[in-house]
N, C-alpha and C positions, 0 to 999 in steps of 0.2 A: 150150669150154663146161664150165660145172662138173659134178662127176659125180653121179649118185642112188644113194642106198643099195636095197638090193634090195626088190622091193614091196611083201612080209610086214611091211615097215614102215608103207609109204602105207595097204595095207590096215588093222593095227591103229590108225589115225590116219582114216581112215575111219568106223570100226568105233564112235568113240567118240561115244555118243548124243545127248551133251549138244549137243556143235557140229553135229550137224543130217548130212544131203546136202546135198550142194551142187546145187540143182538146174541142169540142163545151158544152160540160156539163160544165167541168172549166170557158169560159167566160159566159154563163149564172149564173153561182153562182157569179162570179167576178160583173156582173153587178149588180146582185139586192145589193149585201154589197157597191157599190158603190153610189148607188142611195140609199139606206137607210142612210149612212153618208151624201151624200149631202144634205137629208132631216133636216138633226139636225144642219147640218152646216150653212146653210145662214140663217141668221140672223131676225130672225119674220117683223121687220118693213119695210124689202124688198123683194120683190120676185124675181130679179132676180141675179144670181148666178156670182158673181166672180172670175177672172181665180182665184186666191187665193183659192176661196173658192172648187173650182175644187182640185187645189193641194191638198188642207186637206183632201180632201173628199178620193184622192187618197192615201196619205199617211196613214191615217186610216185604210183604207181596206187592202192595207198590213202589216197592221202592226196586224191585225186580225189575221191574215197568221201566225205571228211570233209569237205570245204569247203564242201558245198552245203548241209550240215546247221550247221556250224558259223554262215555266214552267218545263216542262217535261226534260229539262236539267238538272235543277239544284236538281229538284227530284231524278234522276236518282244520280247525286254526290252527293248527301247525304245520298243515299240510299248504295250507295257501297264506301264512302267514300277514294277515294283514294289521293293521293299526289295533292296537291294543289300550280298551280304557281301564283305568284303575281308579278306584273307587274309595276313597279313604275315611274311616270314617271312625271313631271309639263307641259308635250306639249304634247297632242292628238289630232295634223292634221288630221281628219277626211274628211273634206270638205261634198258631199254630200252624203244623206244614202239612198235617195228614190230609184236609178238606181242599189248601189251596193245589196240591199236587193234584189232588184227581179233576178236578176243575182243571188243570191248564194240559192235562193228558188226555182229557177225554173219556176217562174211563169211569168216572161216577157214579153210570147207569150202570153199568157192570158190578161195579161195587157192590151197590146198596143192590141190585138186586137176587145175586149171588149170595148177600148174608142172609137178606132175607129168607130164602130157599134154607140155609142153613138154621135158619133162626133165631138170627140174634138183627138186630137195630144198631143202622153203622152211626146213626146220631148219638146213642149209647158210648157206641165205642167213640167217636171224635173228642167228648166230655172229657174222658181220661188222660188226653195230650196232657203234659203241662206247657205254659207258655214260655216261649224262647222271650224273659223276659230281658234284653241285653243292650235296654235302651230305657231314658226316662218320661220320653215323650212324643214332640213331633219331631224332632232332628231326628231322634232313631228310626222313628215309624218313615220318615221320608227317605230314608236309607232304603229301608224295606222297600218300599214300593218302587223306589229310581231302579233296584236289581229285578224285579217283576217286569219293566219295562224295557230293562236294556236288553234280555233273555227272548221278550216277544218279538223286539224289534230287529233280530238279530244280529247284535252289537258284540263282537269280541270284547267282554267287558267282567271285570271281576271286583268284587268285593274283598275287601281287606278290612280285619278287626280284632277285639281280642276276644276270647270263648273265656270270658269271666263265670267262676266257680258257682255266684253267687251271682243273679241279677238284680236289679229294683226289686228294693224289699216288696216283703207281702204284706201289706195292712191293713191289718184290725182296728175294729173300732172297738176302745172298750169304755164304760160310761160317758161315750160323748168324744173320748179324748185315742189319738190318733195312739197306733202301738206296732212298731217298726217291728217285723219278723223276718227273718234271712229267707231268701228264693232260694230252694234246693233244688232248681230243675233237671236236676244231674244226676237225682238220688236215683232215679229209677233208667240211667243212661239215657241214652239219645239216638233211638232208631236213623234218623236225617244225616248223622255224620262219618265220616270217614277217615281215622286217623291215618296221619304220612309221614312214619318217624324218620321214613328213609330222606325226609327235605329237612330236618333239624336245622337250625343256623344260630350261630352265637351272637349274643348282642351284647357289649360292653359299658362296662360303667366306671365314674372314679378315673385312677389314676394320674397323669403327667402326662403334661409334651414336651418334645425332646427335638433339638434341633439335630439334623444330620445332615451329611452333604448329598441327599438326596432328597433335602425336606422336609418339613416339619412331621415326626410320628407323633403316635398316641400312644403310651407304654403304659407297664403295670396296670394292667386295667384287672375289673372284676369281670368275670364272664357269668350271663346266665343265660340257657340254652331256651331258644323257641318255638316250640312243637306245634308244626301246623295239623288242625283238624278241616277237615273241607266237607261244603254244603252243598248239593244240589242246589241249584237255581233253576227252575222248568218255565221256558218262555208258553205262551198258549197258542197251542194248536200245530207249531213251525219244530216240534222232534228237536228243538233248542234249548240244553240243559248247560246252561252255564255256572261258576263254582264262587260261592264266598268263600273264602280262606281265613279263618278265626285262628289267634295264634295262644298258645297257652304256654307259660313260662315252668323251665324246668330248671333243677338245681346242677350241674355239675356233677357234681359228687354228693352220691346218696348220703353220705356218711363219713363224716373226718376219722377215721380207722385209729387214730393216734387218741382222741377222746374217747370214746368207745372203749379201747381196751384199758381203759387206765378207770373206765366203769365212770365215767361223766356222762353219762345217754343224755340229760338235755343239751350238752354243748354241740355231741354229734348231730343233732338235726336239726338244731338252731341255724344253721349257714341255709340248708336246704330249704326251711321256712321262710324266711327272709326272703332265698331268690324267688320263691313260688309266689307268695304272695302278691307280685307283681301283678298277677292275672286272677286273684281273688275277688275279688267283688267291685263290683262298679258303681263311680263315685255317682251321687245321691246330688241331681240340679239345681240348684237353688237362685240361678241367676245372679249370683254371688262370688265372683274370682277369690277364692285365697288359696296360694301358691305349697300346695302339700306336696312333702318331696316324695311318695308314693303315687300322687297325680303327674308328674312331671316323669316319672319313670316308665310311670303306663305309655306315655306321650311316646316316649322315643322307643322304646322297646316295640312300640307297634309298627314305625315307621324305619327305624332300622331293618328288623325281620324282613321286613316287605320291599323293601327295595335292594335289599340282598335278590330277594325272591325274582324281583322283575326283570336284576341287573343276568341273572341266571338265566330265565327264559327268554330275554333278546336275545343274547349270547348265543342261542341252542337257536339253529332253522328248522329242521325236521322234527317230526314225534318221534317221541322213542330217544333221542340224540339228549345226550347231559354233557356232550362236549362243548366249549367255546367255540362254535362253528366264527359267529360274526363278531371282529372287533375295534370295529371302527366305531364310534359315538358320531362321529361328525355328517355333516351331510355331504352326499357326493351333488357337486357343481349343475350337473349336465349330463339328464337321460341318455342322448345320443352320443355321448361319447364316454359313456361308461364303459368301463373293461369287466373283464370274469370277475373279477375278484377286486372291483369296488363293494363295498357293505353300504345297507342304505342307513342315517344315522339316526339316531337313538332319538329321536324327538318326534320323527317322521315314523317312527313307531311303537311311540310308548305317550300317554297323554296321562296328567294324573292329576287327579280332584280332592282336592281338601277341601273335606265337608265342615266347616266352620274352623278356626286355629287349632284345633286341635292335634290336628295332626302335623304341622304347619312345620316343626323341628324335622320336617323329612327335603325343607330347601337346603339347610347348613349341610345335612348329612350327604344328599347326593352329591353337593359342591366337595364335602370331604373324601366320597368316592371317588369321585372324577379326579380331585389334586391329590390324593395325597396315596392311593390305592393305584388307578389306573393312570397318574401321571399326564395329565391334561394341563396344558398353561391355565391357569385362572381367567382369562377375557373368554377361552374357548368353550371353558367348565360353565361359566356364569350364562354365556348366550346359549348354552343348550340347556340349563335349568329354568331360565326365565320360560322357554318355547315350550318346555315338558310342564308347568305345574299350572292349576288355574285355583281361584279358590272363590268360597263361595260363603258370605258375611250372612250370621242367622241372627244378630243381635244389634239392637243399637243402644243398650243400655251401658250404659258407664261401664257400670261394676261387672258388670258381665266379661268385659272383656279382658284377655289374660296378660298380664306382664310377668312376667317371672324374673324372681330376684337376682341380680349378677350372680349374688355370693352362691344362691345355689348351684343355679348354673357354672360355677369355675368347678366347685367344688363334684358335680355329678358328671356334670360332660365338657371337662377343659376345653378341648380340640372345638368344641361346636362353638361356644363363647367368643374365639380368639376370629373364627370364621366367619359369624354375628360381627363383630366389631368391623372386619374389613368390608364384609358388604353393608355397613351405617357408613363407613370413611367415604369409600367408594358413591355411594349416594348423594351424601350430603358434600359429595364434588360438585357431583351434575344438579343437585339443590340450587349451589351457589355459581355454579356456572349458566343457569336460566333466570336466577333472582339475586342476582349482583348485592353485597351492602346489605341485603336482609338477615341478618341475624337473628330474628325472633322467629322467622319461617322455620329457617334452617334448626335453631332450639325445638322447636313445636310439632316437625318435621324427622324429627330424629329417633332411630328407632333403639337407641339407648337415653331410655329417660333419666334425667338428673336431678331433677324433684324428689328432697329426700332419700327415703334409700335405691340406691340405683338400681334401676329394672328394664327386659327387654320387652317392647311393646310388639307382641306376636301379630296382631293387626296387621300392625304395620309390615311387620316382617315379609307375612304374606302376601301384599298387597307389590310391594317392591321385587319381592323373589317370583311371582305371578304375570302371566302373558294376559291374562283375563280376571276381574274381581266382577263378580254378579250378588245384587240383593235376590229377594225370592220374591216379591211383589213388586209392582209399578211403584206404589208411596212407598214403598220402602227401600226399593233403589233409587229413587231420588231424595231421599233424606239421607245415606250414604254419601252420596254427590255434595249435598247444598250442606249437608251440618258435619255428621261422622265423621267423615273422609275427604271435607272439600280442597284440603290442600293438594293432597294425591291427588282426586281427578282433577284441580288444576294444572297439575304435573302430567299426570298422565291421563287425557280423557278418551284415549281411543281404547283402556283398557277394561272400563268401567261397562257393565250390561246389567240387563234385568233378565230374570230367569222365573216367571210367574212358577209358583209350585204345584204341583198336583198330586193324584191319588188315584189307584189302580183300581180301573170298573172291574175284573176279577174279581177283588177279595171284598172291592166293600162295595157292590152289585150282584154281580153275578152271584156271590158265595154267600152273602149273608141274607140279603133277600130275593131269596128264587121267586116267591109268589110275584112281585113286581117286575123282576125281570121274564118273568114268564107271558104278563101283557102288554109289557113294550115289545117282546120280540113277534109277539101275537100281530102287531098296528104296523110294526117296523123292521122286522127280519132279525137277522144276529148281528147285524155287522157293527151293531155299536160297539159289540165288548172288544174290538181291537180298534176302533174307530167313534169314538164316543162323539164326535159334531154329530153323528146319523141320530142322535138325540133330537136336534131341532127340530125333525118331522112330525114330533109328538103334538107341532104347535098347533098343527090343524084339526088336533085332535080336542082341543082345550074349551070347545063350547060344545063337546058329546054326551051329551046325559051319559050314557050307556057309559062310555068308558071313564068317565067322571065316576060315578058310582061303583067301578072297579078297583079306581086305584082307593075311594074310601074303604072297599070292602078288605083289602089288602093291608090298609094302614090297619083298620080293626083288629085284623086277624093279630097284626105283629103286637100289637098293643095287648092283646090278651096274651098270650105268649110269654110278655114282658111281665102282666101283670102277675101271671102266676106263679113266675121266678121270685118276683121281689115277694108274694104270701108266702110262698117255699122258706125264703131266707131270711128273711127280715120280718118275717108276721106281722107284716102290715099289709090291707086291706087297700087296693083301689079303685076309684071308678075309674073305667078304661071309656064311657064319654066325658070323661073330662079330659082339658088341655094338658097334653103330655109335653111339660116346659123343663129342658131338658140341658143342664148346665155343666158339662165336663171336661176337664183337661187340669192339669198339674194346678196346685193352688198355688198362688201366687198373690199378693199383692194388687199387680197392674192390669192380670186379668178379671180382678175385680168382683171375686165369687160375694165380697162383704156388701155391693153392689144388691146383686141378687137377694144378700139377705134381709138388706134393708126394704126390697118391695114384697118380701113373704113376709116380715113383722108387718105391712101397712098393708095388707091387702086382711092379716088376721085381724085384725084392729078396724077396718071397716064394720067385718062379720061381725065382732062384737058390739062396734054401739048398733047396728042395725041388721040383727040376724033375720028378718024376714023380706033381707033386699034381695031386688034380682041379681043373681051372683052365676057367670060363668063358671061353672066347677074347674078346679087347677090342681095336677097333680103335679109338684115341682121337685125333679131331683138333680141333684149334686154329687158329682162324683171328681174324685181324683185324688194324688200324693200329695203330702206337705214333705222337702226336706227336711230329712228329722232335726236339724241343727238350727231349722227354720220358726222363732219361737211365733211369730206372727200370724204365717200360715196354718200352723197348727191351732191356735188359738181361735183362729176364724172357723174351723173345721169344728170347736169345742161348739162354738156359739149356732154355729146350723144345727147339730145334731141337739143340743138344749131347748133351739127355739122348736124345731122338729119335735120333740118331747111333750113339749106344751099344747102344740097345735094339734097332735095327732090322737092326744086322749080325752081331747076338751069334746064333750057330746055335742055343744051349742054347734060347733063346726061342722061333725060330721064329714061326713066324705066330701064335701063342697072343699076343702081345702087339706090337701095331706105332701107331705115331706118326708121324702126319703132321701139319706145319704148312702151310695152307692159305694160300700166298702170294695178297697183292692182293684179299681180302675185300673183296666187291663187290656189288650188288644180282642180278648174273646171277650171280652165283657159289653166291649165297644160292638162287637158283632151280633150281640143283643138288642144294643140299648137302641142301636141310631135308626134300622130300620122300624122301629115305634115311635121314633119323635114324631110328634108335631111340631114340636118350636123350638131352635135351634139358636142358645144364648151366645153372642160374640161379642163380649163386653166390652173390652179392652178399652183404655184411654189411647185417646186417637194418638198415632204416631207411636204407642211402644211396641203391639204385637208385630214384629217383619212378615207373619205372613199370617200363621195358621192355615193346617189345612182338615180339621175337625169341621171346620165352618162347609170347607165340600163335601166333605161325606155328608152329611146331615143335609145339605142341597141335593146331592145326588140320591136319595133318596125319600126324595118328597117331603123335608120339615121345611116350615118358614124361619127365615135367619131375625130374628131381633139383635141389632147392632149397632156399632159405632163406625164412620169410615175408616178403619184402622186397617194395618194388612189387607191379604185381597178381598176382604167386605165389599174395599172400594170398586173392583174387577166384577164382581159377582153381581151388584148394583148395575154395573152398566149392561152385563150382558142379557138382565135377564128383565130390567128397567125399572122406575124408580116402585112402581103401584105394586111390586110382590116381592116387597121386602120390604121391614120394618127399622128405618133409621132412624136415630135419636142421636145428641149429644154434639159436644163442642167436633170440629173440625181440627186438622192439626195446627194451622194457624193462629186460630181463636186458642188454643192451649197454650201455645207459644206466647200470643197476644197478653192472654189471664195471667201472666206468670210473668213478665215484664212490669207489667201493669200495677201486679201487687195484689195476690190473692187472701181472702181473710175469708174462710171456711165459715166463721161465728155468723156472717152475716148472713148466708141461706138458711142455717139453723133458725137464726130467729125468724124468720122473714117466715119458711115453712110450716104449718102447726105440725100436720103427719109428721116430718121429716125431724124435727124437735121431739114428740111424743115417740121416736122409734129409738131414738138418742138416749133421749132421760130411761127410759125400760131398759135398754141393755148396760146403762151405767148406774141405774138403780138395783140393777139385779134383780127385776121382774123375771129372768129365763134362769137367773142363777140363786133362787132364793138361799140354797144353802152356803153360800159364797158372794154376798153381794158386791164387793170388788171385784170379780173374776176378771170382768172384761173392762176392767180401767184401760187396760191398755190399747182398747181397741178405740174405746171414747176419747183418748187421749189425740191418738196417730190421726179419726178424720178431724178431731177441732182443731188442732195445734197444727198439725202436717199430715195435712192431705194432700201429700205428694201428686197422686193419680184424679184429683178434681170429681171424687165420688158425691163431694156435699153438692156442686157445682150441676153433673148432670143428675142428678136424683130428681128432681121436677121433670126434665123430660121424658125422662125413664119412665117414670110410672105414668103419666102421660104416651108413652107410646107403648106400654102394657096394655092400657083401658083400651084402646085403637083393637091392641090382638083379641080382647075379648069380644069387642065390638063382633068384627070378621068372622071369628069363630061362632057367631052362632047362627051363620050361613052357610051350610055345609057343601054344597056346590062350590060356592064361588071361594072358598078357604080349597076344594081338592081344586079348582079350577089351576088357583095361584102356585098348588104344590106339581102340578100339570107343567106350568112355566117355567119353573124350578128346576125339574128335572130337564126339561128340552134346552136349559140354556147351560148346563153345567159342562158342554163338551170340551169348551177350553179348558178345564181343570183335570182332566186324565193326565195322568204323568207321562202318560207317551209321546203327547203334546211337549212335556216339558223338556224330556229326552233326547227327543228329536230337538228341538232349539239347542238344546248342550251339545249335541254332535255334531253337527252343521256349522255351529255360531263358534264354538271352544274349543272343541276334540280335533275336529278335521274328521269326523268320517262321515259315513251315508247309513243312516237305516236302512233294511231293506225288509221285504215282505216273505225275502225265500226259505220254502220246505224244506229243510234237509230230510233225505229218504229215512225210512223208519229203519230202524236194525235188523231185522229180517231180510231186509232187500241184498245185505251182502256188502262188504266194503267195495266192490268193483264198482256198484252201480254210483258212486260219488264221485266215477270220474268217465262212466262210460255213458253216461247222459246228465245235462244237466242241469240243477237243481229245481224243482217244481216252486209257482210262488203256489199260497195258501190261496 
């Protein structure tokens, strides 16, 4: 039996207001369904029980919890059939579900205190999830969180993706250097899922079009089947369990029976591989488009499936019904003089979100639905796509963005290609019919590029086939507008918004720091966790010793927490009063982790010519993925963990300064790290990050943000004012301005001595003695082409580093700032953001209503109704 840590734990886990008592009839029920699953669970030829097998036993029992509600969701939207959102996405960062379900059910208290009694520790068991890793960063993580929100706010809304075999690899670090291991989060199945072989649907690939006198078909195609598995989605508190639907690619035919018997076995399953692989493993971000025809397949196989899927469920009015009840797409005229058997049309009840291009091949395909399946004139088909799709731009980087080759495109999906070309004809009519003579718009404008080898520019695609295009920040919906995009919103500025991003107080509040939410709900009630403005109250709270000294005693506590993880894993030592500066998210280049490195070589490099100066203590960790195909990022990842080597065994340093690199940055990992920050790095070179939203969690739990105005830095600054937040670095102007102007990197080099001696060490191979070229390449990239202007702000940087250390050694007035911090972070709840997309894009309304719990009986959802929360 696994073992419980000692009570003073249960108790402070008890203790905490928010999640209630558990009252004692709830863990008597909680126990026997616990102990009946654990009956079926271990395994006949053993009798005793595995923490594993504890997990499942516990994952089961709540998920008991959630079926009856779940049902009774999707009963209810079929029964009153209202506007439907869909959600599209290829990354759903999920990470773990057991923690956030019981948090949005309420049953917690029950939980933990039911094991308890039984004797085991449900934080034990939570450990053993693996993570639903099925995403590489913050598009997937904001996936996640938009379905926590749409579920609270009770939004008929569903998630669409694919249930990739393999997610974001697992990475180790081995001598320094990054080591790509396959995610098996499958190996051990997946309690959260539900498979539904009975919805199977084919998606085609390949073959010819074929003219007929009814139209252009699509023949000889390849078929591969796609089996949906469906997720609970639990809104909090409102009995609202809405579904992701993750699709996973199946073969046809097990087995060519003609190879097989003629004793060929690899030929037999070679067809089956091929089509499976579709949905093996998820491609690896690098900010970097190149058009792999396994990436382009993932593309449409997801968006095919699903709009089979959606075209099914309009069709069907009642639950239960798999018949075509409704089959009009169009809209009917005039309420009042509607008859029986007008249908309402397909736009007025189907709204759908493409979360960056990727899914973007789902405008050709519906257009192919409607013309060539359902037989719709094309002007009819085109104004009911335009009104059903919206899409939403997460990049502004060049390369990032997707054009996919014609030749692949003829050759994988003819019929979509020929569909593509007549809505670019089509366009670049009304092009030239608003800008008469311009020919170079109209080239520039065009969403078949001719430069070279010819490609479709998805962008654009989207942006044209779309009623609504939104950035995810203010500066970065207006750099969409003015550079991106600005011929589009010339063209069309009524369709252009900004859709500020956010992050669910749920998972990364309520669930990862209870100690904190447990004194805000102490000053301020509950109502922020569905209502996060109810944060601002806090403000009066901001010159209280008493509570001042709570939220430090709390930061402490996470910090020790923190620290005894990284001794656990990493056998490194830290002081937990030192500044916990805290730099995570995917490596990249423009996010600037070689930034960071260069003020950890210069802050060590003080210590050494003067190791008896007064020195804030700084524990600085780094965490995140490099693309493994990524040789740059990886190579920055070699140089943190070398210079980390150096700094962490040198005696002169001591604990005054230590570096950890945080292998396998993960979503539970993240649920660790951030409620310990203190200082919360958002580097970025102004104008490339679109939003980020790592920089709100890390707000919303009391770190100080050191930054650039990039993404919503800039949002975050205003709401919570300029004195508790730490801004450094060019503007996006001024970057713009330096790069007109004519940048020459050499010249800060010389001008700087630190920033010169930090240069010569990594290019002399002071951190690489065994290898003193290692890092040419990195000395090469900031002298010659410093793309991202690191030589440029590096003076400010560490100038507004000295500033953090200054602050920090006033411990009031630094918990004061992280006081302001939290009370102003209300705008960035994704409920917040949700609400703008349904209102402003979808057309529908949040709402606040209970649906009755499953016990109450199917009658009572129509014989009274609905309770709000």
């Amino acid at each position: 039996m696994a073992t419980y840590k000692p009570q003073t734990d249960h108790e402070k886990r008890k203790q905490i207001s928010i999640r209630g008592i558990a009252p004692v009839e709830n863990v008597v029920e909680f126990k026997k369904a616990f102990n009946r699953h654990l009956h079926y669970t271990i395994v006949k030829d053993r009798n005793v029980a595995t923490p594993r097998d504890y997990y499942l036993s516990l994952a089961h029992t709540v998920r008991d919890y959630l079926v009856g509600r779940w049902i009774r969701t999707q009963q209810h939207y079929y029964e009153k059939d209202p506007k439907r959102v869909y959600y599209l996405s290829l990354e759903f960062y999920m990470g773990r579900t057991l923690s956030n379900t019981m948090v949005n059910l309420g049953i917690q208290s029950a939980c933990d205190e039911a094991l308890y009694q039984i004797g085991l520790d449900i934080e034990e068991l939570e450990e053993i999830e693996e993570d639903a890793g099925l995403g590489n960063g913050g598009l997937g993580r904001l996936a996640a969180c938009f379905l926590d929100s749409m579920a609270t706010l009770g939004l008929a809304a569903y998630g669409y993706g694919i249930r990739y075999d393999y997610g974001i690899f697992a990475q180790k670090i081995e001598d320094g250097w990054q080591v790509e291991e396959p995610d098996e989060w499958l190996r051990y199945g997946n309690p959260w899922e539900k498979s539904r072989p009975e919805y199977v649907l084919p998606v085609n690939f390949y073959g010819r079009t074929e003219d007929t006198g009814s139209g252009v078909k699509w023949v000889d195609t390849q078929v591969v089947f796609a089996m949906p598995f469906d997720s609970p989605i639990p809104g909090y508190g409102n009995n609202t369990v809405n579904t992701m639907r993750l699709w996973s690619a199946k073969a046809p035919n097990s087995f060519n029976l003609h190879f097989f018997n003629n004793g060929e076995y690899i030929n037999a399953v070679c067809d089956r591989n091929q089509a499976e692989n579709i949905s093996r493993v998820l491609y690896p971000n690098d900010n970097f488009f190149s058009g792999k025809e396994l990436r382009l397949k993932q593309e449409y196989f997801l968006v095919a499936a699903t709009l089979q899927d959606i075209l099914r469920r309009f069709k069907s009015s009642k639950f239960g019904s798999r018949d075509p009840v409704r089959r009009s797409f169009e809209s009917f005229p005039d309420k009042d003089n509607e008859s029986n058997d007008t249908l309402y049309g397909f736009a007025e009840k189907v709204a759908i979100q493409l979360n960056d291009t990727h899914p973007s091949m789902a405008i050709p395909e519906l257009l192919r639905i409607f013309v060539d399946v359902e037989g719709l004139p094309w002007d009819k088909a085109w104004g009911i796509t335009v009104k059903t799709f919206a899409y939403t731009n997460h990049t502004v980087l060049p390369e990032a963005l997707e054009r996919w080759p014609v030749s692949m495109l003829e050759k994988i999906l003819p019929r979509h290609l020929q569909i593509i070309y007549l809505i670019n004809h089509n366009f670049l009519q009304e092009v030239a019919k608003k800008y008469p003579g311009d020919a170079g718009r109209m080239r520039r404008m065009s969403i078949v590029e001719e430069d070279g080898e010819k490609r479709i520019n998805m962008a654009y695609l989207s942006i044209v086939g779309s009623h609504a295009v939104n950035g995810v920040a203010a500066l970065h919906s207006e750099i969409i507008k003015s550079e991106t995009f600005r011929e589009f919103y010339e063209m069309y500025p009524e369709r252009f918004q900004n859709k500020t991003n956010g992050i669910t107080p749920r998972r990364w509040l309520l669930l990862c720091n209870p100690g904190l939410s447990d004194i805000i709900a102490e000053k301020i009630g509950e109502e922020w966790v569905t209502d996060l403005y109810q944060l601002q109250n806090l403000k009066k709270f901001a010159d209280d010793e008493n509570f001042l000294r709570n939220i430090i005693k709390v930061k402490q506590e996470n910090k020790m927490k923190l620290a005894e993880y990284i001794q656990e894993n990493y056998n490194i030592k830290v002081n937990t009063s030192s500044i916990f500066d805290i730099h995570v998210k995917r490596i990249h280049e423009y996010k600037r982790q070689l930034l960071n490195c260069f003020h950890i070589i210069t802050l060590y490099n003080r210590l050494k010519r003067d190791p008896n100066q007064a020195f804030v203590p700084r524990t600085i960790m780094v965490g995140g993925k490099a693309a493994p195909g990524y040789h740059m990022a990886k190579l920055i990842i070699k140089l943190i963990n070398s210079v980390a080597k150096v700094i962490n065994n040198d005696p002169i340093i001591g604990d005054r300064l230590k570096v950890v690199y945080l292998e396998n940055y993960r979503v539970s990992l993240a649920e660790k790290i951030i409620p310990a920050a203190d200082l919360s790095e958002q580097i970025s070179t102004a104008g490339t990050e679109a939003s980020g939203t790592g920089n709100m969690k890390f707000m919303l739990n009391g770190a100080l943000t050191i930054g650039t105005l990039d993404g919503a830095n800039v949002e975050m600054r205003e709401e919570m004012g300029d004195e508790n937040i730490f801004i450094f670095g060019m503007k996006v102007n001024e970057v713009e301005e330096l790069k007109r102007s004519g940048y020459h990197p050499q010249e800060y080099y010389e001008r700087n001595r630190d920033l010169k001696q930090v240069l010569d060490q990594i290019k002399g191979g002071f951190f690489s003695p065994e290898e003193p070229g290692m890092f040419t390449d990195i000395y090469n990239s900031v002298m010659y082409n410093d793309r991202f202007c690191l030589l440029k702000d590096y003076e400010d940087y560490i100038k507004c580093q000295d500033s953090v250390s200054e602050v920090f050694k006033d411990p009031l007035q630094w918990a004061k700032m992280c006081v302001l911090n939290i009370a102003s972070s209300g705008k960035f709840s994704s409920d917040r953001t949700i609400s703008e997309y349904a209102r402003d894009i979808w057309g529908v309304e949040p709402n606040d209503i209970k649906l009755p719990p499953p016990h109450e009986g199917l009658d009572s959802m129509d014989s009274k109704p609905p309770q709000k929360k």
